[in-house]
N, C-alpha and C positions, 0 to 999 in steps of 0.2 A: 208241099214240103217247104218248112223256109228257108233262108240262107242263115247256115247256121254259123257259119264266119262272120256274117257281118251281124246278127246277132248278137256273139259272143263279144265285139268290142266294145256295140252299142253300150251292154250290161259292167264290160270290164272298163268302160270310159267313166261309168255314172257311178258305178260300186268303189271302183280304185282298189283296190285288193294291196297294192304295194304301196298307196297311201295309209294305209292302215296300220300297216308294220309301226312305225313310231307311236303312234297315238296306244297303240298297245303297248308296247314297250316301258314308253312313261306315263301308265297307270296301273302299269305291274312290278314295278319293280322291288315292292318291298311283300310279294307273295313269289312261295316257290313254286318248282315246277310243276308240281299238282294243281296247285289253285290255278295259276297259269292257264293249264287245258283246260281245267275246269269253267273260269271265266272265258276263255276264248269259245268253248261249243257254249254257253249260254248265249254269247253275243251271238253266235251265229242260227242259231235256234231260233231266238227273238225274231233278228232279220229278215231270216225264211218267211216268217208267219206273219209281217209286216207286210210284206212285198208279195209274199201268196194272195193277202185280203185284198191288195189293190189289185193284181192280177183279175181275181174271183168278181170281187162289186164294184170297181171300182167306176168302169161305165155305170153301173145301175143308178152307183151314187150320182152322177153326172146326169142320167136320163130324170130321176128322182126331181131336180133341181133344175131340170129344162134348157140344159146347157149343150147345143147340140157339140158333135165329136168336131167335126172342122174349125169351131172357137177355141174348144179345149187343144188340139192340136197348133193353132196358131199363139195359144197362152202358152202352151207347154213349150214351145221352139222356143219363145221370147224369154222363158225362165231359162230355160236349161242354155242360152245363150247368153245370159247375165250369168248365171253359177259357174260357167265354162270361161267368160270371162274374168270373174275373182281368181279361179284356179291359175289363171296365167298369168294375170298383169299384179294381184292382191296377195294376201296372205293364201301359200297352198295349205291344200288340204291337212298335212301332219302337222305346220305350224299353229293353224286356228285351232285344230281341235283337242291338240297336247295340253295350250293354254286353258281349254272347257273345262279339260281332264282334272284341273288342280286342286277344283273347288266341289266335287263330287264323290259320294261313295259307291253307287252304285254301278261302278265300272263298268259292267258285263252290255248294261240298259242303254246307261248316257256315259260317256259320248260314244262307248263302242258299235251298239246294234243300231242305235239314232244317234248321232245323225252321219256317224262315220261309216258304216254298211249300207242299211238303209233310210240314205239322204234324200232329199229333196228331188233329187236327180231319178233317184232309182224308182222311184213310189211313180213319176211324171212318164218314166220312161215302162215301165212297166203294165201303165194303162195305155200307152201310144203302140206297143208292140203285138197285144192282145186284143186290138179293137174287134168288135164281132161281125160287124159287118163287110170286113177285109180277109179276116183268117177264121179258120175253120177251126173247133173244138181239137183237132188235132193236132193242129198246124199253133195253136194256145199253149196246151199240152207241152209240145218240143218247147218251145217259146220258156216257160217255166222252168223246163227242165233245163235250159242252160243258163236261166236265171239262177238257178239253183248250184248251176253247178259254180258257176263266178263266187256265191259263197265260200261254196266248200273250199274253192283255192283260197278265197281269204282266210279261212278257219285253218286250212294248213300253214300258209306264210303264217299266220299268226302263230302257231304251236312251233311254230320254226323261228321265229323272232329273233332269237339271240345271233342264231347264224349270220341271216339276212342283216342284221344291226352290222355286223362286223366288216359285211362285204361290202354295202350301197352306204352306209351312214345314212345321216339324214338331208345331207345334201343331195345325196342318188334320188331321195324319195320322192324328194322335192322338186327335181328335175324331171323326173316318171310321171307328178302328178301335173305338172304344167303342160308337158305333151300331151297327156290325154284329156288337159281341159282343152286344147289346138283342136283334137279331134271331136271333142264335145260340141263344138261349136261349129263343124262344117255337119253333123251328124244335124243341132239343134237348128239349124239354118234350112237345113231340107223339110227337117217335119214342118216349118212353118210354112213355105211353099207349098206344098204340101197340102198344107189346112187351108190358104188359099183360096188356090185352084179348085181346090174341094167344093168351098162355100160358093163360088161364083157359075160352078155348073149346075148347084140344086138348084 
């Protein structure tokens, strides 16, 4: 069985669920509240089924391309330790991606499902947390299933938006999303030890 706490922050560090609020916000604001839902469950629909395929191939892709897991895990720390970085010390998350939002129609696609749900982050961390030769079909399974469920909180805050805009603003958001890039990176710091230690006992 995994540890499903620290799962759940891994996916809420990489996802940001309450960075999202703004980025939704201002590229809905001239659709009411139907379209609203409407575009908030297609972003999150999208996301699922981004983050599902990495889940499903995304080792295969990886074996396909001869890239053993211990490299990919020592890339993926170093990434998810540079995007952990931006998030703290650079533009947070709801500032880069409001400004994505300006020049786009397809709301729901860009920047909501990519790269603001499923970012760079989530895709990297969602083949680290599934690896096959660690967890078990079952133990994938849960793994997913709270990947999943880190959405669905986003699809709520989002269909919740206006509340949450009133209580956090966008400085709260912004202060939310640099915390959890602090944790992204003692999180991406591990998996690279990690991949390591891994490489130097095969």
């Amino acid at each position: 069985m995994i540890d499903y706490l620290a799962t759940f922050i891994v996916f809420f560090a990489v996802i940001d669920p309450i960075g999202t609020v703004p980025v939704f916000i201002a590229v809905t604001r001239k659709h009411d509240p139907a379209e609203k839902r409407s575009i908030a469950r297609t972003a999150a629909l999208v996301a699922s089924g981004i983050l599902l395929f990495f889940v499903i191939a995304g080792e295969y892709l990886l074996g396909a391309m001869s890239i053993p897991i211990p490299a990919f895990q020592i890339a993926g720390g170093i990434v998810l330790f540079l995007f952990a970085l931006s998030m703290i010390f650079g533009e947070s998350k709801p500032e880069e991606e409001v400004r994505l939002a300006t020049d786009r129609n397809d709301t729901a696609v860009f920047p909501l499902a990519v790269p603001s749900i499923a970012g760079p982050g989530a895709m990297l961390a969602a083949v680290l947390a599934t690896e096959n030769a660690r967890y078990s079909i079952g133990e994938q399974v849960q793994t997913a299933g709270v990947m999943l469920f880190v959405v669905l909180l986003a699809y709520i805050l989002m269909c919740g938006s206006s509340i949450i805009d009133r209580v956090i603003g966008d400085t709260g958001a912004s202060v939310v999303s640099r915390v959890m890039g602090l944790i992204l990176a003692s999180i991406a710091t591990s998996n690279a030890l990690t991949g390591i230690t891994t490489y130097f006992e095969i």
